[in-house]
C-alpha positions in Angstrom: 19.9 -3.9 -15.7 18.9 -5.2 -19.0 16.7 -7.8 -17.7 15.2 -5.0 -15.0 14.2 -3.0 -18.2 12.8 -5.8 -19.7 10.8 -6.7 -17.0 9.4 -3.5 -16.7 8.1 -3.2 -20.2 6.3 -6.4 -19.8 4.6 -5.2 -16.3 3.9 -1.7 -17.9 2.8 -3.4 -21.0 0.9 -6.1 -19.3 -1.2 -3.0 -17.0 -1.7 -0.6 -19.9 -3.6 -3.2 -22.0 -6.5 -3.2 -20.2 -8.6 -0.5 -21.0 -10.9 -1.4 -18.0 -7.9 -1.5 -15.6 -6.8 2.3 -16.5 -10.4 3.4 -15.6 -10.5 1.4 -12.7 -7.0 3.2 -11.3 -8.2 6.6 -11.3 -11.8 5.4 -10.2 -10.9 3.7 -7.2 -9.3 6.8 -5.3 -11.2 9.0 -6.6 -14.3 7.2 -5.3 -12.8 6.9 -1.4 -12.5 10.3 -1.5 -15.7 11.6 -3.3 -18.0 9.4 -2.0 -16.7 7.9 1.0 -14.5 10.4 2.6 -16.9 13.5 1.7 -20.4 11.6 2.3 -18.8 10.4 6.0 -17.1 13.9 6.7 -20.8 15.7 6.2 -21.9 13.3 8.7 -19.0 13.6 11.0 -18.2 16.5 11.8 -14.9 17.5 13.5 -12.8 14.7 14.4 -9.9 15.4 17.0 -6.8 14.8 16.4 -3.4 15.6 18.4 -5.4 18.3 20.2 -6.7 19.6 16.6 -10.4 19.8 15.2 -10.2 18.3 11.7 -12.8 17.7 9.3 -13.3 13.7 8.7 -11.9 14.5 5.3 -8.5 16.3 6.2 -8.4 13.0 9.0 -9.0 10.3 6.8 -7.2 11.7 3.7 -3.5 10.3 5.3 -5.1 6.7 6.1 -6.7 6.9 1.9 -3.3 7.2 1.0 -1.9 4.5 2.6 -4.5 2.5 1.5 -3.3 2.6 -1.8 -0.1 0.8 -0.5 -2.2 -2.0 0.6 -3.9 -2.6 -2.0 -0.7 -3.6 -4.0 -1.3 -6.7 -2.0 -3.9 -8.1 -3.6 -2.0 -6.7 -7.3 0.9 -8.9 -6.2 -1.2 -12.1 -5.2 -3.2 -12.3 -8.4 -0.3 -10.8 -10.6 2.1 -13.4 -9.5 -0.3 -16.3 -8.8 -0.7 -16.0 -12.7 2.9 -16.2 -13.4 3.4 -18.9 -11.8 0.8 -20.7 -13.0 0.7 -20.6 -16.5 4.9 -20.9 -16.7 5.8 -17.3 -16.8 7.7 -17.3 -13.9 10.0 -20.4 -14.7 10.3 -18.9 -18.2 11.9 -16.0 -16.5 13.9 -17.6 -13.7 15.1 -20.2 -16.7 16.4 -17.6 -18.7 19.1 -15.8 -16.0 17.2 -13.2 -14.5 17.8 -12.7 -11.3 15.3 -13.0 -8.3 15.9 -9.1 -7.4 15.3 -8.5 -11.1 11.4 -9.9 -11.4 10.5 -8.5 -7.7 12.4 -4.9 -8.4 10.4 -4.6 -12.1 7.1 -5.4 -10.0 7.4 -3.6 -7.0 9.2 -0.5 -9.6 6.4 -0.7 -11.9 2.9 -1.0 -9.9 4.7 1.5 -6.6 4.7 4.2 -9.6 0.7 3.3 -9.9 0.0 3.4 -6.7 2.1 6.6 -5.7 -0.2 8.3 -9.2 -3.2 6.7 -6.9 -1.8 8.4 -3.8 -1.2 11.8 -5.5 -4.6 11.7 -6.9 -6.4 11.2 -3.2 -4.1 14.3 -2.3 -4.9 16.1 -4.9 -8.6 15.5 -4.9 -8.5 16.6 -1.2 -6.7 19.8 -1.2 -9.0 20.8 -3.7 -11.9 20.1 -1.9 -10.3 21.1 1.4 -9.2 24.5 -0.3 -5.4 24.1 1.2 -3.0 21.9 1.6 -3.9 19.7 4.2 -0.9 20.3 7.5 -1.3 21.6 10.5 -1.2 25.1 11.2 1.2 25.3 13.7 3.9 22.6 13.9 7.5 21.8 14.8 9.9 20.7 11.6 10.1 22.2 8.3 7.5 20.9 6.0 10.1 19.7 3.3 11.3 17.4 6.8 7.7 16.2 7.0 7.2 15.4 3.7 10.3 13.5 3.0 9.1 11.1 6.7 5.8 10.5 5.5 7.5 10.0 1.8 9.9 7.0 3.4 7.2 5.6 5.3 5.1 5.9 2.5 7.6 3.6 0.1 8.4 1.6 3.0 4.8 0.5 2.9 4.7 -0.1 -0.9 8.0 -2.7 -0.4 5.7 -4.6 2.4 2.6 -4.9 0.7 4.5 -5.9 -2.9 6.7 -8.4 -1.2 3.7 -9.9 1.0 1.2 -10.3 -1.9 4.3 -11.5 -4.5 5.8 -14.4 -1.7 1.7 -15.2 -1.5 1.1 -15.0 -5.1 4.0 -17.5 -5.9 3.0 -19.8 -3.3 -0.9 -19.7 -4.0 -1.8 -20.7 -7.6 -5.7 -22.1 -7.1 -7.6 -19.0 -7.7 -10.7 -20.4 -5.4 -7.7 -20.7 -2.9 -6.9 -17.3 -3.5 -10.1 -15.8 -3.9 -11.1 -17.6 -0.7 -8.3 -16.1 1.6 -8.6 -12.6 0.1 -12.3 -12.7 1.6 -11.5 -13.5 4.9 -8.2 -11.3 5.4 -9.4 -8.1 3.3 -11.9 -6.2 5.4 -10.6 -6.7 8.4 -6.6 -5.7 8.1 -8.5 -2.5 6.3 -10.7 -1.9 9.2 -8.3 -2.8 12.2 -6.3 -0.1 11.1 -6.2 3.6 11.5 -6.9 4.4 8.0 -10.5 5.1 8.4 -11.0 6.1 12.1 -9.0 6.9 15.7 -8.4 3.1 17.2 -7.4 4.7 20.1 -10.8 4.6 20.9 -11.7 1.2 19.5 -12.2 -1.7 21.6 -9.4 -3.5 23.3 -9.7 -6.1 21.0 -9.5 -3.7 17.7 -6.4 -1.9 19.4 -4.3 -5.2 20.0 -5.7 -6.2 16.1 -4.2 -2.6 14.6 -1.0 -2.9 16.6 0.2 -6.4 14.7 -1.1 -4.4 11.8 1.6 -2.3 9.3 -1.6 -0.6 7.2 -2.4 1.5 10.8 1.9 2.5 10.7 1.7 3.6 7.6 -1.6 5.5 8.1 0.1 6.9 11.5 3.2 8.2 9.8 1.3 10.0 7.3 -1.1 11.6 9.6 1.6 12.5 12.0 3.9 13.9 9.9 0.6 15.8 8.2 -0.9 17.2 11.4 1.3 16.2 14.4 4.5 14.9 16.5 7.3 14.9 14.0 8.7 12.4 16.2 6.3 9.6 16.5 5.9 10.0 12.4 9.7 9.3 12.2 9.1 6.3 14.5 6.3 4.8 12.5 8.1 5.3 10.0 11.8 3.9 11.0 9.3 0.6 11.6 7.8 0.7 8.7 11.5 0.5 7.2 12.7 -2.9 9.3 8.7 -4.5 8.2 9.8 -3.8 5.2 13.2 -5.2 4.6 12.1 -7.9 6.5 8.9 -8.5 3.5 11.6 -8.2 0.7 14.6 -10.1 2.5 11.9 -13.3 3.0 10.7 -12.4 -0.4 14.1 -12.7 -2.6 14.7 -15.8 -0.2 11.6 -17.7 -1.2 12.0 -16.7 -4.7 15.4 -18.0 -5.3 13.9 -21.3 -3.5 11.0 -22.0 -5.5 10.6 -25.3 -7.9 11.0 -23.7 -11.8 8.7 -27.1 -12.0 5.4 -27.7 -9.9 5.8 -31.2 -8.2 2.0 -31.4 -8.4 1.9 -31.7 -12.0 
């Protein structure tokens, strides 16, 4: 526990010192649902949904939320790639911390951030909305919703972390980095259901957002929000396997990396 704690003062330490980055956090969600969700929503109209007429706001505002999962992905990939290559990670690993250790403190430290993201888009929406955003009729108690959309939720933040950290440590060129963020970015954000229905996407989007854990995450959220408690708890219960399966490969290549780069 000792070296968890220590850990996590370095990662809370090492986001708090940028003065930039702390604007940048509450900018970020607050812009995608301000500017994007609001501006889009006007334009719009109703968007149906489970046999419901929602605004584009109250629809998109699950898939915003998620999105704030995913974007620990790219947190993990640059945060680690650094580690790695200037000698913090072998520092780490050389002095007896454990594997679980350095990817709990991580995954601990910038899940709170996101989940503070994740409130925010919430919060920002039911104000604008002028309720809390559910469905007004619907089977299960909304404590049971919450707590579905709540696992698939953290689920979610385990994938992305574990994905961007085993990425990070393997990737240390930043054009390398920077290169493969460009190409896989936009389209695991837009062959999902964050932003839109894919059900009535091309074939070729629907296969895309099926191999895709962003649209599962989305889906949980906006089913356990505004429809079939059921197939929330589904996307969900998947969204549990994806992600022990992201941490269980994650720990593995952890303990398996070289302390020493043979490159060098």
């Amino acid at each position: 526990m000792g070296s968890v704690r220590a850990l996590i003062t370095r990662e809370i330490s090492r986001l708090t010192r940028s003065r930039a980055w702390l604007v940048m956090t509450i900018v970020q969600p607050a812009a995608y649902v301000g500017l994007f969700a609001v501006g889009l929503s006007g334009q719009l109209g109703l968007v149906m949904f489970e046999g419901q007429a929602l605004s584009y706001l109250m629809f998109v505002l699950p898939g915003l939320m998620a999105l704030q999962t995913y974007q620990l992905f790219h947190v993990f990939v640059s945060l680690t790639s650094l580690d790695r290559r200037v000698g913090v990670f072998s520092l780490v690993m050389l002095a007896g911390t454990r594997p679980g250790a350095y990817v709990a403190s991580g995954v601990l430290v910038n899940g709170a951030v996101a989940g503070l993201q994740a409130l925010l888009v919430l919060g920002l929406g039911m104000a604008l909305i002028g309720h809390i955003p559910a469905a007004v009729e619907f089977s299960g108690s909304l404590a049971l919703r919450a707590g579905v959309a709540l696992v698939a939720w953290v689920a979610s933040v385990v994938f992305w972390s574990s994905a961007g950290l085993m990425l990070g440590l393997k990737i240390q060129q930043e054009e390398k980095r920077d290169v493969l963020w460009g190409l896989f970015n936009l389209p695991l954000m837009f062959s999902s259901s964050a932003f839109y229905d894919v059900g009535k996407a091309p074939a070729f989007i629907r296969i895309l957002s099926y191999a895709n854990p962003l649209t599962y995450c989305s889906d949980a959220l906006r089913f356990s929000m505004y429809g079939d408690l059921q197939a929330a708890m589904m996307r969900a219960g998947l969204l549990v396997v994806l992600g022990a399966v992201s941490l269980g490969l994650c720990l593995w290549v952890v303990r398996r990396l070289p302390l020493v780069d043979p490159r060098r």
